[in-house]
C-alpha positions in Angstrom: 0.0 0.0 0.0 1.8 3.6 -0.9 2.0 6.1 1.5 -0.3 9.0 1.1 0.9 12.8 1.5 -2.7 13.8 2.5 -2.9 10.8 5.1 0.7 11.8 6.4 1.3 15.1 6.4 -1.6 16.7 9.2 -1.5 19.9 10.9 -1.1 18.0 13.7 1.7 15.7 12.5 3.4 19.4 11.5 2.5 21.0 14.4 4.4 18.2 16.4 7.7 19.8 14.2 7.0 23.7 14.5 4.3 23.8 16.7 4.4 28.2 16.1 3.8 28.0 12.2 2.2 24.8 11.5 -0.8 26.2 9.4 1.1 28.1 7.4 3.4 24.9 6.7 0.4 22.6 6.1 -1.4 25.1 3.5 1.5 25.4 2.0 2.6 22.3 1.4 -1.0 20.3 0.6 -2.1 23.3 -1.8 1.0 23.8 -3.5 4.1 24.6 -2.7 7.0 26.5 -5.3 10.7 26.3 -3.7 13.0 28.8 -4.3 16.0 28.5 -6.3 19.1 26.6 -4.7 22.0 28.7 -4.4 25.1 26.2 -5.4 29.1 26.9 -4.8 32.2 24.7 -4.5 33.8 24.2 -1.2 37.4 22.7 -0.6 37.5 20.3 1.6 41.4 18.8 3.2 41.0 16.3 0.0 39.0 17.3 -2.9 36.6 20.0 -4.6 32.5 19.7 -4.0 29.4 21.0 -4.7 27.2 22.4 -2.0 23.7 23.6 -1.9 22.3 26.1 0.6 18.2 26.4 0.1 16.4 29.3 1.9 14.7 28.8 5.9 11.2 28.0 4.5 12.4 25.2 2.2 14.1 23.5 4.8 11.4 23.3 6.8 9.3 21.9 4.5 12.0 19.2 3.4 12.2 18.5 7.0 8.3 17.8 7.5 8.7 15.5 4.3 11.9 13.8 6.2 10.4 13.0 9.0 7.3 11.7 7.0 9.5 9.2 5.5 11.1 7.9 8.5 9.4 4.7 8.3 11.2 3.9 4.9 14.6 5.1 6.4 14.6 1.9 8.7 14.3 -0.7 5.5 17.3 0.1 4.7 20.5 -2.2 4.7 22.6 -2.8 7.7 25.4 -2.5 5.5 24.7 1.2 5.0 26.3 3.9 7.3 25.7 6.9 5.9 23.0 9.4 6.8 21.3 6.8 9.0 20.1 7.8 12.8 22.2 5.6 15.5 24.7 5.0 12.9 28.0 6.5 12.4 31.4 7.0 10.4 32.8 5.1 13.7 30.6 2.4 13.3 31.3 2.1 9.5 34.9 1.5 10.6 35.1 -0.9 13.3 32.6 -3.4 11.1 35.2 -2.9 8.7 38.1 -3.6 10.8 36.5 -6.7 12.0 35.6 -8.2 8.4 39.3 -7.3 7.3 40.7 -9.8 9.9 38.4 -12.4 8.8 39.2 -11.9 4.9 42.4 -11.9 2.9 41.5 -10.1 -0.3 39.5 -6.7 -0.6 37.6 -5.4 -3.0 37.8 -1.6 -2.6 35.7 0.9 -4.9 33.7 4.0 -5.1 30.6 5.3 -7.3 31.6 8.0 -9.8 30.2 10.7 -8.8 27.6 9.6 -7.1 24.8 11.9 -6.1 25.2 13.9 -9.2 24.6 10.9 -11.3 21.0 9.9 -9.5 18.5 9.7 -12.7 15.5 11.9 -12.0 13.3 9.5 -14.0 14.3 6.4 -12.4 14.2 8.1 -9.1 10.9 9.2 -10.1 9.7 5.5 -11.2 11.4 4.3 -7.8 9.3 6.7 -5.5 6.2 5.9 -7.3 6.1 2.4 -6.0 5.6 3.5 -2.6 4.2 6.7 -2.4 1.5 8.8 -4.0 1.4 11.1 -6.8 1.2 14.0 -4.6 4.1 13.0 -2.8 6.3 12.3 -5.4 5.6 15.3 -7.0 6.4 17.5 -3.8 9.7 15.4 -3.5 10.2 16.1 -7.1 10.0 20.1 -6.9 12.8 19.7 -4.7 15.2 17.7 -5.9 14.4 18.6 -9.9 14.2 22.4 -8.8 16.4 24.7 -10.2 20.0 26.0 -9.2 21.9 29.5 -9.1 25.5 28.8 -9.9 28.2 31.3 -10.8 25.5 33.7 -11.4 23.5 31.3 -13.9 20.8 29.4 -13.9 21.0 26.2 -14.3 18.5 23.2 -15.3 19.5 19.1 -14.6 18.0 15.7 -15.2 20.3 14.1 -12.7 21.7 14.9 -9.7 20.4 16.1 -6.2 21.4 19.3 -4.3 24.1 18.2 -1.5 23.6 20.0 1.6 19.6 20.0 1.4 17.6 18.0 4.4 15.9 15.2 2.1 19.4 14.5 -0.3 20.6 12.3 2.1 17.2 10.1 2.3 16.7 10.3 -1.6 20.5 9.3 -2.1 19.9 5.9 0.4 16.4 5.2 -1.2 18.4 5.4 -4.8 21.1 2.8 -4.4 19.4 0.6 -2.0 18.2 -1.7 -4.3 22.1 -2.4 -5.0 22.4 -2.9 -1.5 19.7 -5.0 -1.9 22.3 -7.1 -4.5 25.3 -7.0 -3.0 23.6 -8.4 0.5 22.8 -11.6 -1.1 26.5 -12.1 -2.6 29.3 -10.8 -0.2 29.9 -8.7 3.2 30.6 -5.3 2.5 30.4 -1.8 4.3 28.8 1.5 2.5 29.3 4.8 3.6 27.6 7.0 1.2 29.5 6.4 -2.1 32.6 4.7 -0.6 32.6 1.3 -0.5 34.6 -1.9 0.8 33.2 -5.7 -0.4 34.8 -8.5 1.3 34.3 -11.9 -0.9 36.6 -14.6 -2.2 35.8 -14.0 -6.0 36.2 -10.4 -6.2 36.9 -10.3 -10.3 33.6 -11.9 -10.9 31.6 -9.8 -8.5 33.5 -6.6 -9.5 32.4 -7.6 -13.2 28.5 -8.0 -12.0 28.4 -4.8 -9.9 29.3 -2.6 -12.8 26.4 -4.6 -15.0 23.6 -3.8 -12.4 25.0 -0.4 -11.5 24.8 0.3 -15.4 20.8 -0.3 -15.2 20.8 2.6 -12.1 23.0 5.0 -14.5 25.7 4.6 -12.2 29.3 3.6 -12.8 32.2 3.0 -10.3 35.2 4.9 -10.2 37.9 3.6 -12.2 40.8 5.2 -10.5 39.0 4.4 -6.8 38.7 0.9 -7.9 41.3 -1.8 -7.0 41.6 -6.0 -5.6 44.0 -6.0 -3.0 45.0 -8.5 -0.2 47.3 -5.9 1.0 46.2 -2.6 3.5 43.8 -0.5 2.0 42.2 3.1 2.2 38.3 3.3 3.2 37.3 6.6 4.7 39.9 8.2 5.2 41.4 5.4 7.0 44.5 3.0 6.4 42.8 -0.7 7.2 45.6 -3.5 8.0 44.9 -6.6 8.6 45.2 -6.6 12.6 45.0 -2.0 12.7 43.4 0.8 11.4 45.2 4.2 11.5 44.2 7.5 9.7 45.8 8.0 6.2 48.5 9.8 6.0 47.4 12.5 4.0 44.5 13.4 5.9 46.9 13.2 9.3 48.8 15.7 7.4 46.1 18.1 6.7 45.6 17.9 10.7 49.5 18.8 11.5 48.8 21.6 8.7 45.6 22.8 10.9 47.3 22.5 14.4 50.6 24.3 13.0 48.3 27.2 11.7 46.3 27.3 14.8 44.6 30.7 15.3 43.1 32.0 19.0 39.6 32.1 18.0 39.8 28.9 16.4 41.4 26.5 19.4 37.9 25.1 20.6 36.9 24.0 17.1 40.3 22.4 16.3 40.4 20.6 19.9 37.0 19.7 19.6 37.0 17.7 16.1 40.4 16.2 17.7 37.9 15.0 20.6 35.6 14.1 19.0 36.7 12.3 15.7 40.7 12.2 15.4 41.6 10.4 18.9 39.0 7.5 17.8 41.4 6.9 14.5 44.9 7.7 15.3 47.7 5.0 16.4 49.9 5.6 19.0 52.7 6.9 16.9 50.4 9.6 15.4 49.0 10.4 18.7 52.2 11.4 19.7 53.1 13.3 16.9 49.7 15.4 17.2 50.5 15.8 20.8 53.9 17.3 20.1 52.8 19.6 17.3 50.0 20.9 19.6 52.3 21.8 22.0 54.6 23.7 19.8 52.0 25.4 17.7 50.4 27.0 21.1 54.0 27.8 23.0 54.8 29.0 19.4 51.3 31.0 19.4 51.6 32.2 23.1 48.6 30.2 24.3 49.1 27.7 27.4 46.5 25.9 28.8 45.8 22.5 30.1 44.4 19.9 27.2 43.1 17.5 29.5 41.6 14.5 26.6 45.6 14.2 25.5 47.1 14.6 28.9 48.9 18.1 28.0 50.2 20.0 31.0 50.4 24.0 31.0 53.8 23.0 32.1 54.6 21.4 29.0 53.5 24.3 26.5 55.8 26.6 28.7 58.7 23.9 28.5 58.2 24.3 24.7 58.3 28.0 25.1 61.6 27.6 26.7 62.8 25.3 23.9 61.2 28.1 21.0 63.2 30.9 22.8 66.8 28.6 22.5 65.9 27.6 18.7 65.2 31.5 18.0 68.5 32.9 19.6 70.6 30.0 18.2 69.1 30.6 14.6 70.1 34.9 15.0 72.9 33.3 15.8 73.5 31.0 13.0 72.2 33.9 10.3 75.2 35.9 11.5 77.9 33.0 11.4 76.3 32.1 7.9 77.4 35.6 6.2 81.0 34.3 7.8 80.6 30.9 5.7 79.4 32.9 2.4 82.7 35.1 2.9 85.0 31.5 3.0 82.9 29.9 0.6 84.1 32.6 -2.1 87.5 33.0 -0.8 87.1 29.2 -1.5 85.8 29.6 -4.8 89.3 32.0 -5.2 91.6 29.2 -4.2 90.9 27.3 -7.5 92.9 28.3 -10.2 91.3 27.2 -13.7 93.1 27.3 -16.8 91.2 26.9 -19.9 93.0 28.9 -22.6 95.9 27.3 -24.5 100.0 29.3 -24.4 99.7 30.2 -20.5 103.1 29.4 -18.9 102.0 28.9 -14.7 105.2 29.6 -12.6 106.0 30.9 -9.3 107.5 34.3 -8.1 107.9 35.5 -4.6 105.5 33.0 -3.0 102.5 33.9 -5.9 101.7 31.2 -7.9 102.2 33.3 -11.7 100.4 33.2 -14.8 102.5 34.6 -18.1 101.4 34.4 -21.8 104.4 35.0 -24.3 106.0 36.4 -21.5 103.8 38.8 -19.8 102.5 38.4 -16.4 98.3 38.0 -16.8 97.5 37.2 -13.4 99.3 36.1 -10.2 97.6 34.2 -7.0 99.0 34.1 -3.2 100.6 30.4 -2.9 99.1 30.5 0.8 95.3 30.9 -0.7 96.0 28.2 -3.2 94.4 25.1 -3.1 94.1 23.4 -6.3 95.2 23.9 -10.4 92.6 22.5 -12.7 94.3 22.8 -16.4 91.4 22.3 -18.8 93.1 22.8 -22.1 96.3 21.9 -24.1 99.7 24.4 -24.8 99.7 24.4 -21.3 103.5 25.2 -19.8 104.0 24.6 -16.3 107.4 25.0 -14.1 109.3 22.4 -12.1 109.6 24.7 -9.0 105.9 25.4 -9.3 105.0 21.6 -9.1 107.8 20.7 -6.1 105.9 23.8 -3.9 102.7 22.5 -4.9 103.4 18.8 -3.6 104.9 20.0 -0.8 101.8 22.3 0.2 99.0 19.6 -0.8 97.8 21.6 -4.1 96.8 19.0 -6.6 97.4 19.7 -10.3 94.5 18.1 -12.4 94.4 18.0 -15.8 91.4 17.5 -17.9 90.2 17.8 -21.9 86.9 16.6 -23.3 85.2 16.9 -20.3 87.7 13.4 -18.7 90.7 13.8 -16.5 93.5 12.4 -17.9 96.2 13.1 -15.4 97.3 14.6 -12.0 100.0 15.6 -9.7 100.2 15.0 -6.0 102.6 13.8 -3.9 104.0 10.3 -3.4 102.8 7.9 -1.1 104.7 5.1 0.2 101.7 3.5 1.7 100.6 2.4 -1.5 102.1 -0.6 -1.9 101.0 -2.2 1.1 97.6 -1.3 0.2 97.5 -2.2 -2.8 98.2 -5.8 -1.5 95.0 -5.5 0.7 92.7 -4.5 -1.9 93.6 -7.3 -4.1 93.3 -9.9 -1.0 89.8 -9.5 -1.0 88.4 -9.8 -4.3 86.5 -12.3 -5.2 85.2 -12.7 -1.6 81.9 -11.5 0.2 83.9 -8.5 1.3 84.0 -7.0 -2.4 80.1 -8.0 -2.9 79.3 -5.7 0.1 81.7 -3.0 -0.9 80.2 -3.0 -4.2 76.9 -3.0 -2.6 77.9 -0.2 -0.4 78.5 2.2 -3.5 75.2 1.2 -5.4 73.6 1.8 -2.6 75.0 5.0 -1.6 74.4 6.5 -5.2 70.5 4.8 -5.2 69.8 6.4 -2.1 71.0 9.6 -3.1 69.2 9.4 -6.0 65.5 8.5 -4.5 66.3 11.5 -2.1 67.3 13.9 -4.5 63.8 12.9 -6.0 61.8 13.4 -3.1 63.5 16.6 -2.8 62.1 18.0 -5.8 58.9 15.8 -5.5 57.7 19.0 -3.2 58.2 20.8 -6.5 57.1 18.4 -9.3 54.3 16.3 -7.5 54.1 14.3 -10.5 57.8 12.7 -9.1 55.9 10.5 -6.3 55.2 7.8 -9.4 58.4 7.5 -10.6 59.7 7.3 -6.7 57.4 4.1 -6.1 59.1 2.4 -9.0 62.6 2.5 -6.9 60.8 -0.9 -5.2 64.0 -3.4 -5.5 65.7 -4.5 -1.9 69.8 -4.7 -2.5 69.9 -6.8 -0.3 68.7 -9.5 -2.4 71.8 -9.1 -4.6 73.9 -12.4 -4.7 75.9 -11.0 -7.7 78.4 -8.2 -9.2 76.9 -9.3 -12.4 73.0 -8.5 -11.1 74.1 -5.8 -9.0 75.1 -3.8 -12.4 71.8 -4.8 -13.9 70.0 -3.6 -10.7 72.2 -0.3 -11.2 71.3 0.1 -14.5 67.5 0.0 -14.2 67.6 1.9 -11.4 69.8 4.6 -13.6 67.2 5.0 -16.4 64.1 5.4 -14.0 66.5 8.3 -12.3 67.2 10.0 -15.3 63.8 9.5 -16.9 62.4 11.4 -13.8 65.0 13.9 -13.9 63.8 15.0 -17.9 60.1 15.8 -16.3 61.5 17.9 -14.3 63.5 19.8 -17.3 61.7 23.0 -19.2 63.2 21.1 -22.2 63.8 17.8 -23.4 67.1 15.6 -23.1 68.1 12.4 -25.0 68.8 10.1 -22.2 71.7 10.0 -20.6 74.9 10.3 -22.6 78.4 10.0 -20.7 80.6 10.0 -23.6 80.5 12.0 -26.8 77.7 14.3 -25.4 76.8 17.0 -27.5 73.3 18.3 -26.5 74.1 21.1 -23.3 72.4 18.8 -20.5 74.7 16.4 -20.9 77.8 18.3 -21.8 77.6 20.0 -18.8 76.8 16.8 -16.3 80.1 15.4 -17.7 82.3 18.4 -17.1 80.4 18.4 -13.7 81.2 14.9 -13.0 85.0 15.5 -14.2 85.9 18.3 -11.6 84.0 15.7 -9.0 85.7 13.4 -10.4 89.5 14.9 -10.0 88.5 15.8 -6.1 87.3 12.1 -5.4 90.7 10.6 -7.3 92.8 12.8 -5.0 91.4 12.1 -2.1 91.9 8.4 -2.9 95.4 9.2 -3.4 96.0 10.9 -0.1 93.8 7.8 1.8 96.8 5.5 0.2 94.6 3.5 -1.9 95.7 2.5 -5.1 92.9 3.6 -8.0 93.4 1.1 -10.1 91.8 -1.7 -8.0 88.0 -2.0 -8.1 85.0 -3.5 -6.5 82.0 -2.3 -8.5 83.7 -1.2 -12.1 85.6 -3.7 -14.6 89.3 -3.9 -14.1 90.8 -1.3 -17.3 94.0 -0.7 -18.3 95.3 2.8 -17.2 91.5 3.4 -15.8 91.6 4.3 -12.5 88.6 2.4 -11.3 88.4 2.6 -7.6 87.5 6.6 -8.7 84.4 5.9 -10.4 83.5 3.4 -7.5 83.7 6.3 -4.8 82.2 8.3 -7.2 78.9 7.0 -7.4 78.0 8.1 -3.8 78.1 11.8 -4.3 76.9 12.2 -7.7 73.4 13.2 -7.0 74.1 15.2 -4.2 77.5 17.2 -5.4 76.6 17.2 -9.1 73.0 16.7 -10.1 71.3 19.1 -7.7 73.7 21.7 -9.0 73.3 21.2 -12.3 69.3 20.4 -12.4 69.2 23.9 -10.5 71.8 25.8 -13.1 69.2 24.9 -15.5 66.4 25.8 -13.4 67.4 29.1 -13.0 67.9 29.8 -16.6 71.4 30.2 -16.4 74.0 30.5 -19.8 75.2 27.7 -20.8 76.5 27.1 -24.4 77.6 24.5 -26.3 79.7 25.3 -29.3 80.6 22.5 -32.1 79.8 20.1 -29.5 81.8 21.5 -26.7 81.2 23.9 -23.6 82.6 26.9 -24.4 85.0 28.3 -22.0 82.3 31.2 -20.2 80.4 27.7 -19.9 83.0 26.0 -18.1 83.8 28.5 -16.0 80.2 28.9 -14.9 80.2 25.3 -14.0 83.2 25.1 -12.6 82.4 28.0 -9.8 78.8 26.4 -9.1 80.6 23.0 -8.4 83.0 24.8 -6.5 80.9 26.3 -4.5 78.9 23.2 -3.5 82.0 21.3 -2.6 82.9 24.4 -0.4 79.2 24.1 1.2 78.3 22.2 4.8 76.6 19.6 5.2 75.4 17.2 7.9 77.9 14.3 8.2 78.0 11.9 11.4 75.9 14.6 13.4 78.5 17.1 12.9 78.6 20.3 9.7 81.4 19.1 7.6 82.3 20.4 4.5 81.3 18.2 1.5 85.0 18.5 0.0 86.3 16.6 3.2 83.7 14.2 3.2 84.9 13.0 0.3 88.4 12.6 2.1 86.5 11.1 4.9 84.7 8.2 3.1 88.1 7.6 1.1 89.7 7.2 4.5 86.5 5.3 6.1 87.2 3.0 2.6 90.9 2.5 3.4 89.7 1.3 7.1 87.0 -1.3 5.6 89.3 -2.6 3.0 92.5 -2.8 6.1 90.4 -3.9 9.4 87.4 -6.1 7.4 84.9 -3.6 8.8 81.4 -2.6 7.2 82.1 0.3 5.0 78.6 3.1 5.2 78.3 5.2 2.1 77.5 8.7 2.3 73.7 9.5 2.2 73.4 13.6 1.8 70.9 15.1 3.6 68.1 17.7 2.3 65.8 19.7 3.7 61.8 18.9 4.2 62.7 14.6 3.3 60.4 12.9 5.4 60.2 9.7 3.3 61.9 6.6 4.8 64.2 5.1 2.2 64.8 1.6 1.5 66.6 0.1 -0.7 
C-alpha cells in the first residue's frame, strides 16, 4: 500500500515539528508549494573539490516535514549502509570494517563515480512511485528537480540532487538501495555514502556484475578508486591493515597543517573535532606526533592551557616556550655565522685556479703562484690561498719549481680535456704498496660484494632523495619514486648488481627530464653534445679529479676495483667512490643551473670556455658548502676525504664500509633500498 501525503502530512503531525507556524506549513505544502531556487558553490575540503547547496529557511522546513514523514522507509534500509542513517555513524562504519578485514584476505575496494550527481531523475521518479503517491512524489520532485543559481546562472538538470539540502541524504539511500539489496545476497561489504569496501573470495567476478547492475541505475564506479587488493587498504579516510586501522597519512597531514596554523579564535573548534573524531582513529605513533605539534603550535602561538583529553600539561607548553626561545636565539645566531661561511665559501671559490685557454706558462715568483702568456705576467695568486690547479686545455707550460711547492703544500694539479681527466700531480705515497696488496686480497670474496653493494647503494639512495627533494616541487615525481621498489639486499651478484644499477639509472634519469623546461636524449656519458649532458660530464669530471685525490692521499691504489671492470690505465676505484656523491655534489647543482635559466653554451659540440667556468664555480661552491655528516657540519669536499679514509679502514680492518647518504631539507620519506 503507498504512502499518502494527504494521510501523512496533518496539521497535527506538522505541528508536532514547528508547533508556532504549522498552518502556514500545512497550507502550503497540501495546496501547492514552489521552492525557491538553490544557491550552489564549490567548497574545498582537506582532499577534494564539491558542490554544496544552501536552500532558503522555508524550504528547509518543508524538506524537513517530508523527512520525517519518510522515517518509516529510512529503517528498511541495509545494515550494510552507514551513511545518513540515525544511531549509525562513520565510527561504526569503521570498526565493522576492521573486524571483516581480519576475517578476509583479499578486498575489493571501490567508489561510485560521482555519485549523487549521477542519480537519474526518471528512475528516481519510477522508484518513488512504487511507494508513495502522486502527490508525494511530485512535492519530492519540486525539490530535488528544482532549479540551481551557480556562478550567477541558472541552471537546469535531469540528474543529480542538491548536497547539503535536508531530504538528499534520504533520496540518495532510497536510490542505491536496491544495490544494497544485491550486494547483500553475494558478499559482506560496508557503504558509507558512495565509498565502499566488499569483502568476498571472488572479487573479479563480482566486480564484473556490480558494474552490469550499476549500469541499469545510470551509475558507474570509479575507475581510479577501484582496485583487488590482499594488502592494507584506504576506506574513509582510513588505512585498514589486517590486525589495525590508523588515519591516512594525507589526511593526518592536513591535521599537522591545521594545528601548525592554529589561530586563537579557532582552538575550541580544532580541539573539539580532535575530541571528538581524530583520537577514535589515530595509532599511538600519530597520537604522539599530534600531541607534540599541539604543544609547539600553542607555545609557538603564546597560548598555554591545560588539554586535559591528550594529557597536555600548561607545564609542557611553557617547556616548549623555553625550547622556542633557544631555537630563536641559536638561529640569530647562525644567520650571523652564515654571512661568515658565504665570505670562506668565495674565498674558496678564489683558491681554484682554472686554466682553460691554450699558451699560458704557470710559474711561481715570490710565494705567488704566476700566470705569463708570451712572456707577460696576466695574473698572479698568493701560494698560501691556493688550493688546487685544474688545467682544462692543451699548450699548457708549467714550471718544475711550481709543481715541487705544490706537492709540498697539498695543491693538486689536475688535468682534464673533453670533459675526462687524464692526469694529476700529488705527492707520493709510500703507503701504497702495502695497500695495494689488501685490496687485491679481497676480491673475489663477500667483502667485495658488500663493498660494491655499499657504492650502489650510496648512489640509489641519493638518487631516490634527491627525487623526493624536488617531488615537493614536481608532485608528479611521487610515481616514478614508487618504481625504486628493489631491496639490495637480495643481490647475490656483481653481475645482477650492475643490472639492478642500470635500471635503477634509467628510471633516475627518466624522472629527472620531467623535471626539465626542455627535453634531453637520455643520458649520454661519452660524446655528449646536447648542453644537459655536456655539462653533467664536465660536472662529473671536476668531482671526479677531487674524489681521485682524495683516494690518493687515503693511500689506496685507484686502479683496483670493487663495482667497475678492471681497465687498463683506468683508475677504477674513482668511479667506485664516485657513485656516492653524484646526485648530491653534481646533479642538484646542475638540475638547479638549468632551473634558474642560467647561460650555458655549447659550441661545435663542446662547452665553451664562459660555460666552463660557470660550471666550474657552481661546483665549486657546492664542494665548499656544509653539510650534515655523522651529526657534525662538515664540509662536503672533506667528506669525500672522509669516506676515502673510512674505505681505506674497511678494505685494512674487514669492517662494514657506510656510504654517504646527503641530507636535504623537508625529506620525510623513509628510504629503503
Amino acid at each position: 500500500m503507498k504512502l499518502k501525503l494527504k494521510e501523512v502530512i496533518t496539521k497535527e503531525f506538522i505541528k508536532s515539528i514547528y508547533p508556532l507556524e504549522y498552518e502556514e506549513l500545512y497550507e502550503d505544502i497540501i495546496k501547492g508549494y514552489t521552492p525557491s531556487f538553490v544557491k550552489t558553490f564549490d567548497i574545498k575540503t582537506d582532499t577534494k573539490t564539491r558542490s554544496v547547496s544552501v536552500e532558503n529557511e522555508k524550504d528547509k522546513k518543508i524538506e524537513k516535514i517530508l523527512y520525517t514523514a519518510l522515517k518509516p522507509f529510512s529503517s528498511c534500509v541495509s545494515d550494510n549502509n552507514y551513511a545518513f542513517i540515525e544511531n549509525r555513524s562513520i565510527f561504526d562504519a569503521i570498526y565493522k570494517t576492521s573486524l571483516l578485514t581480519k576475517k578476509y584476505n583479499v578486498y575489493l575496494k571501490t567508489d561510485i563515480k560521482n555519485f549523487f550527481n549521477s542519480i537519474d531523475h526518471r528512475i528516481l521518479t519510477k522508484m518513488l512511485l512504487k511507494y508513495l503517491d502522486e502527490d508525494f512524489v511530485k512535492v519530492l520532485m519540486l525539490f530535488f528537480k528544482n532549479r540551481f543559481i551557480k556562478n550567477n546562472e541558472y541552471n537546469f538538470h535531469d540528474t543529480g540532487i542538491h548536497q547539503g539540502s535536508v531530504i538528499s541524504p534520504f533520496l540518495s539511500n532510497f536510490y542505491i538501495t536496491p544495490f544494497d539489496r544485491f550486494l547483500e545476497k553475494r558478499c559482506e561489504y560496508v557503504r558509507f555514502a558512495d565509498d565502499i569496501i566488499i569483502f568476498t573470495q571472488n572479487p573479479d567476478k563480482l566486480l564484473k556484475d556490480i558494474k552490469r547492475f550499476l549500469n541499469v541505475l545510470k551509475l558507474e564506479l570509479n575507475s581510479e578508486k577501484t582496485y583487488i587488493t590482499s594488502k592494507s587498504f584506504v576506506f574513509l579516510n582510513i588505512r585498514f591493515k589486517k590486525d589495525s586501522f590508523s588515519l591516512e597519512n594525507e589526511k593526518f597531514n592536513f591535521l599537522l597543517s591545521k594545528v601548525a596554523h592554529i589561530k586563537k579564535n579557532d582552538v575550541e573548534n580544532v580541539l573539539n573535532s580532535i575530541k571528538a573524531y581524530y583520537l577514535k582513529v589515530l595509532n599511538k605513533k600519530q597520537l604522539n606526533i599530534l600531541k607534540e605539534s599541539l604543544i609547539k603550535s600553542f607555545a609557538k602561538n603564546d597560548m598555554v592551557m591545560e588539554i586535559d583529553f591528550l594529557n597536555i600539561s600548561k607545564k609542557d607548553i611553557l617547556k616548549q616556550k623555553e625550547i622556542i626561545k633557544l631555537q630563536k636565539l641559536e638561529k640569530e645566531v647562525d644567520k650571523i655565522l652564515n654571512k661568515q661561511l658565504n665570505i670562506f665559501s668565495k674565498e674558496e671559490l678564489n683558491s681554484v685556479i682554472f686554466i682553460h685557454s691554450s699558451g699560458i706558462r704557470l710559474g711561481i715568483s715570490k710565494n705567488s703562484v704566476t700566470l705569463k702568456k708570451k712572456g707577460k705576467l696576466i695574473k698572479k695568486f698568493p701560494l698560501n690561498s691556493v688550493k688546487k690547479i685544474i688545467i682544462a686545455a692543451k699548450g699548457i707550460s708549467i714550471s718544475s719549481n711550481l709543481i715541487y711547492h705544490a706537492t709540498n703544500r697539498g695543491i693538486s694539479i689536475d688535468f682534464i680535456f673533453n670533459n675526462t681527466p687524464y692526469a694529476e700531480i700529488v705527492t707520493l705515497n709510500p703507503k701504497t704498496h702495502h695497500m695495494l696488496i689488501k685490496q687485491i686480497s679481497i676480491l673475489n670474496t663477500s667483502k667485495h660484494l658488500q663493498l660494491a653493494k655499499a657504492f650502489v647503494s650510496g648512489k640509489v639512495k641519493n638518487q631516490i632523495n634527491y627525487l623526493k627533494y624536488l617531488s615537493k616541487y614536481h608532485k608528479f615525481l611521487k610515481e616514478d619514486i614508487k618504481k625504486f621498489s628493489k631491496n639490495i639486499k637480495n643481490v647475490k651478484s656483481i653481475e645482477e648488481l650492475r643490472g639492478y644499477e642500470g635500471e635503477v639509472a634509467n628510471i633516475y634519469w627518466s624522472a629527472i627530464a620531467k623535471v626539465l623546461d626542455f627535453e634531453i636524449p637520455g643520458r649520454v656519458t661519452k660524446g655528449a653534445t646536447d648542453v644537459f649532458n655536456s655539462t653533467l660530464n664536465y660536472a662529473y669530471a671536476i668531482l671526479y679529479s677531487r674524489v681521485q685525490n682524495a683516494l690518493i692521499k687515503a693511500g689506496l691504489n685507484i686502479y683496483v676495483s670493487y663495482l667497475h671492470s678492471f681497465q687498463d690505465n683506468k683508475p677504477t676505484l674513482v668511479y667506485d667512490l664516485i657513485e656516492e656523491f653524484r646526485a648530491f655534489a653534481v646533479d642538484r647543482v646542475v638540475v638547479s643551473m638549468f632551473n634558474r635559466n642560467e647561460k650555458i653554451e655549447v659550441i661545435a659540440g663542446e662547452l665553451t670556455k664562459s660555460s666552463k667556468k660557470l660550471v666550474l664555480d657552481n661546483i665549486i661552491e657546492k664542494l665548499a658548502s656544509f653539510t650534515t655528516y655523522k651529526k657534525e657540519k662538515v664540509k662536503i669536499e672533506n667528506i669525500i676525504l672522509k669516506q676515502a679514509y673510512l674505505l681505506r679502514k674497511a678494505i685494512e680492518e674487514n669492517v662494514k664500509y657506510k656510504p654517504f647518504i646527503g641530507r636535504y631539507w623537508c625529506i620525510l620519506w623513509l628510504v629503503t633500498i
